[in-house]
Steps between C-alpha positions, in 0.01 A plus 500: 500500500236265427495139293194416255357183332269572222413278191162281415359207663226330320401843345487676823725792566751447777683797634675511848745683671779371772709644727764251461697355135432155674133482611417629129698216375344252730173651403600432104593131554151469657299647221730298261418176692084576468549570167688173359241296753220660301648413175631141586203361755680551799382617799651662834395379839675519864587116633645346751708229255819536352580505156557119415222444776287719202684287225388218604135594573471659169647139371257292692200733388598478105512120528144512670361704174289231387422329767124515742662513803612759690920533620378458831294142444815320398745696788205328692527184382903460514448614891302220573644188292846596428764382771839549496745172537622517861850428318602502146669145518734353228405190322749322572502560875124406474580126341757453747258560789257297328659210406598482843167468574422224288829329593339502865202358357633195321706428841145437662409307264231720338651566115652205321875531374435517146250751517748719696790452263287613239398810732877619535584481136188656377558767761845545331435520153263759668841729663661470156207639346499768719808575602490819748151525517264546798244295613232789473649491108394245394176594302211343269631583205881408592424167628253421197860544338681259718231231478517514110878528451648255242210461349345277796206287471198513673572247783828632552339881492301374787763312721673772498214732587404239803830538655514854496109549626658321825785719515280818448254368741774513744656782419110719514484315853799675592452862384709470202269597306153647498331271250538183317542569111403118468111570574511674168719224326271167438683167403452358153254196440604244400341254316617126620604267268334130493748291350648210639870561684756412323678131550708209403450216385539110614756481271660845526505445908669161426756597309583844770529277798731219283696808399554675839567129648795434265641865446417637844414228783536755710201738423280201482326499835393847394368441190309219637368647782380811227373263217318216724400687799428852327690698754535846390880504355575866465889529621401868641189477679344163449431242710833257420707679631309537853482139516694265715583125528282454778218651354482185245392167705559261346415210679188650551420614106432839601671828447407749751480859330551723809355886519828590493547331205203521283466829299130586599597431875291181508613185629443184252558128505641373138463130444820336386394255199703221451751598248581829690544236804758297232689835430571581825586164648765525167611844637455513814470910654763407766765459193320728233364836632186607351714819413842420342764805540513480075119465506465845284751404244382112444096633481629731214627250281180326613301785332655560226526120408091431572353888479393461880315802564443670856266252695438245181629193726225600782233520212592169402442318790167663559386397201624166518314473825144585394599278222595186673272556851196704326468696817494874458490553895762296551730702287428781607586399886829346367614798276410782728198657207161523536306256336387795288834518337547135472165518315551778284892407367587165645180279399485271199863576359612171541365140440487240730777268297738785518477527854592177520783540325606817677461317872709221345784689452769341711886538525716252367723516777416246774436605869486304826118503451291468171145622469185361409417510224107636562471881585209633732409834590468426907786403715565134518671347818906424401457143411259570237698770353838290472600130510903417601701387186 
């Protein structure tokens, strides 16, 4: 008994004859399989790969359809510049490790304080943006998203982009990843504004340091110390609250603005004009701390009585300076700026006549010493600052 397989393939007679039911029928299948490759483009070849091996090399060939290069030119290319992270770390495990690192930092004295407060929150608002990602997840077009979000404006967009380039920087360094999306990611320009800064008035800063002496003697050390000796009064980061009693001499008419203390980790030497002498010497820093324990609650009714605005007390005084002493290098050594700055938003804001009246503002209670009544822009020996009563 014999088994045959006869039919048509492609208009050519097939007709053959099998000794067994199944090698006819494995002979069938194969005809069938030539014929449905001749009608639907596909062909048969012997491989070595598997079938989702051939899946995926027919998938990687159809996306290349259009393209001038070869399949082999880009596997080429991936060998040599793609390299896998040594570890796929989490984000947040990342920050920790690199905050710690900056925490190390500011102990020796290399990063200010403020600038790594800001660090660690901006670092996160970055976790909460990405909650369980990986470092090696965080992409161009992801973080383009995080640097925009709530509608952010430009110099936001790019403090947030400087804090993460340092982060990325460190976590590339560290085989996080295998490339910084940043190089791809430029910060906005930004064109600076030329106005003057924005400040009080002779009057205005009369009628703040009347009301903090009669509502809130306590504060008033601080306020004077802010208004007529332009420290930076930020109750977070600035330079107020870094400031001790010891810093401010008195008897000399200097106060010494330490590294430690100053925001741009630059020592300074701030004269003390005569009614900033008469202020202290009414409240004297060994009774009133320059930082009250209610000093948060008494500057908000402060702000919302006289609109003060972040550093507006600072920018008074350095306006009132170049004013009064006509010295932009002066100012600038006395405020911590450049004498660009003090050019560009400090210079001619003020008249001479108002100055006077500003550096004239004295407290009406009495202290143990009163001041002279003519300020100066150098350091004067005690005696000329203050006569006994």
């Amino acid at each position: 008994m014999s088994w045959r397989v006869a039919g048509f393939l492609h208009g050519v007679r097939v007709r053959k004859n099998f000794k067994s039911k199944e090698e006819a029928a494995a002979e069938k299948a194969t005809l069938e399989l030539k014929a449905m490759q001749a009608t639907s483009g596909l062909q048969s070849v012997t491989t070595f790969l598997a079938a989702d091996q051939l899946r995926e090399s027919e998938a990687a060939f159809r996306r290349l359809q259009n393209n001038s290069h070869s399949l082999t030119f880009y596997l080429e290319y991936a060998l040599s510049n793609y390299r896998e992270p040594v570890t796929q770390k989490l984000l947040a495990d990342a920050v920790a490790e690199y905050v710690a690192t900056k925490e190390h930092e500011r102990e020796q004295d290399l990063i200010s304080e403020p600038y790594f407060i800001r660090l660690k929150r901006d670092l996160v608002r970055l976790q909460k943006h990405f909650p369980s990602a990986t470092v090696a997840d965080l992409t161009g077009a992801r973080l383009i998203e995080y640097f925009a979000a709530r509608r952010a404006g430009f110099k936001t967009y790019n403090n947030r982009r400087g804090i993460v380039s340092g982060f990325l920087k460190f976590a590339l360094q560290r085989d996080w990843i295998t490339e910084n999306p940043l190089l791809k990611i430029p910060a906005h320009r930004i064109r600076r504004r030329r106005g003057g800064a924005v400040t009080l008035s002779a009057t205005d800063a009369n009628e703040l340091m009347a009301f903090v002496e009669q509502h809130h003697p306590s504060a008033v050390p601080f306020f004077a110390l802010c208004l007529f000796a332009g420290i930076r009064p930020c109750l977070r980061t600035g330079e107020i609250l870094r400031l001790k009693s010891e810093h401010v001499k008195l008897a000399d008419g200097v106060i010494r603005i330490d590294g430690e203390v100053s925001k741009v980790r630059e020592p300074r030497m701030v004269t003390i004009q005569p009614n900033l002498s008469a202020w202290l010497r009414a409240y004297p820093l060994a009774k009133f701390p320059i930082v009250p324990t209610n000093l948060q609650h008494i500057r908000e009714k402060a702000v919302a009585k006289f609109n003060l605005s972040h550093d507006v007390m600072r920018h008074t005084f350095i306006s009132m300076h170049v004013a009064k002493f006509r010295s932009i290098g002066e100012a600038a050594l006395q405020a911590g700026n450049s004498e660009s700055i003090i050019r560009k938003h400090y210079l001619d804001l003020k008249s001479t006549a108002e100055a006077e009246q500003f550096f004239s503002i004295m407290p009406k209670r009495e202290g143990r010493l009163v001041a002279a009544t003519t300020a100066t822009a150098f350091p004067l020996p005690a005696p000329a600052l203050a006569v006994a009563v």
